[in-house]
C-alpha positions in Angstrom: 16.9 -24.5 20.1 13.9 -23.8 21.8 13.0 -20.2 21.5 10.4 -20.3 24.7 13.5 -21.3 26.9 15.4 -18.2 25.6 12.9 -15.6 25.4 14.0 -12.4 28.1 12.6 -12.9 31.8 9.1 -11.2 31.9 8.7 -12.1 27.8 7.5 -16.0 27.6 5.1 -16.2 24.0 3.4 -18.9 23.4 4.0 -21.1 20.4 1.1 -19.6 18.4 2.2 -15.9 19.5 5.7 -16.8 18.4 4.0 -18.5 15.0 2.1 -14.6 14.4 5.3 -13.0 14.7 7.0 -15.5 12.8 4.1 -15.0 9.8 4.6 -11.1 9.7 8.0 -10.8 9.6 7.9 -13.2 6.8 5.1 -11.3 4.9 6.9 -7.8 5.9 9.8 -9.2 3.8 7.5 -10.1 1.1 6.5 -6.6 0.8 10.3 -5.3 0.7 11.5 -7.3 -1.7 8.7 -6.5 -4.2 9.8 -2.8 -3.2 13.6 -3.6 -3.9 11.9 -5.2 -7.3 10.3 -1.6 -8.7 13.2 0.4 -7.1 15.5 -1.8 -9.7 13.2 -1.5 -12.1 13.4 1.9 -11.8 17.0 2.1 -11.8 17.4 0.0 -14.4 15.4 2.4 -16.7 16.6 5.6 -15.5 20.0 4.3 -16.1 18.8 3.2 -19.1 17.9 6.4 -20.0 20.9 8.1 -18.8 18.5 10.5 -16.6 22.2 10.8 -14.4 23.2 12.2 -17.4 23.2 15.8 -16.0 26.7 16.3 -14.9 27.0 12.7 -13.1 29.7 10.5 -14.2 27.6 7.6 -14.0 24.0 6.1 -12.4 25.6 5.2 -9.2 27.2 9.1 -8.8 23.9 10.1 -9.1 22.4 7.7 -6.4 25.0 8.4 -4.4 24.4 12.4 -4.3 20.4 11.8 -4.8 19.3 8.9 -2.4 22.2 9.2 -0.3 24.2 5.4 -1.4 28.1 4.9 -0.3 29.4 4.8 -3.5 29.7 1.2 -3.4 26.2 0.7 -2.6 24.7 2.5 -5.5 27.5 0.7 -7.9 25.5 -2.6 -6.5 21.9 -1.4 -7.2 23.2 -0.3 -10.9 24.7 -3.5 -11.1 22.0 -5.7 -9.9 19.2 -3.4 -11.4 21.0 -4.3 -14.8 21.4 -7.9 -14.1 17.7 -8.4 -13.3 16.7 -6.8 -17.0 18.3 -10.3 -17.9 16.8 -12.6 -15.7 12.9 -11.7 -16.3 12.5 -15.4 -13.7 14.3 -14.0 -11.3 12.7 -10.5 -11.6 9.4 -11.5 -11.2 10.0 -13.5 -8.5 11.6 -10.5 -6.6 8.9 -8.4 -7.6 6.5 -11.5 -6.0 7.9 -11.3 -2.7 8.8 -14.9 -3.2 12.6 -14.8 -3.2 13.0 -16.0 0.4 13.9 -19.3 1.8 11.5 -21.0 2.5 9.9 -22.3 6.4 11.8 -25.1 7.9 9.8 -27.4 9.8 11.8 -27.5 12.7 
């Protein structure tokens, strides 16, 4: 597909504006995953800890009143916060920025 024949009347880029935009969206996601990374690391060790131990049911029932998760949500991040403790690869990778696919040559 070519993206200058579908940009919005009055919007045409050029191929290197397009590449730009292209390169910070791809480094902006860098930067949130390695954010996702310490916010599970965090998790993980304040579950660990049982810091929701304060009249929460569980880590999740405390996300879910504290950061504002649907329930189901904050069961995730527990989940996958936990998970990660056991995949140090994986972990680092996330906390790298560098769990994205990567650029197709198109």
């Amino acid at each position: 597909m070519n993206v200058l024949a579908t940009a919005a009347p009055g919007h045409a880029c050029s191929a290197a504006e397009l590449d730009r935009l292209g390169d910070e969206i791809a480094e902006l996601s860098a930067h949130l995953e390695a954010a996702t990374a310490r916010l599970l690391d965090l998790i993980r060790e304040f579950d660990a800890r049982e810091g929701w131990n304060t009249g929460f049911r569980s880590c999740a029932a405390w996300l879910s009143w504290r950061v504002g998760y649907a329930p189901g949500a904050a069961r995730e991040h527990v989940r996958v916060a936990r998970a990660l403790g056991t995949l140090p690869l994986l972990s680092q990778a996330l906390a790298r920025g560098s769990c994205r696919m990567p650029r197709s040559a198109s």
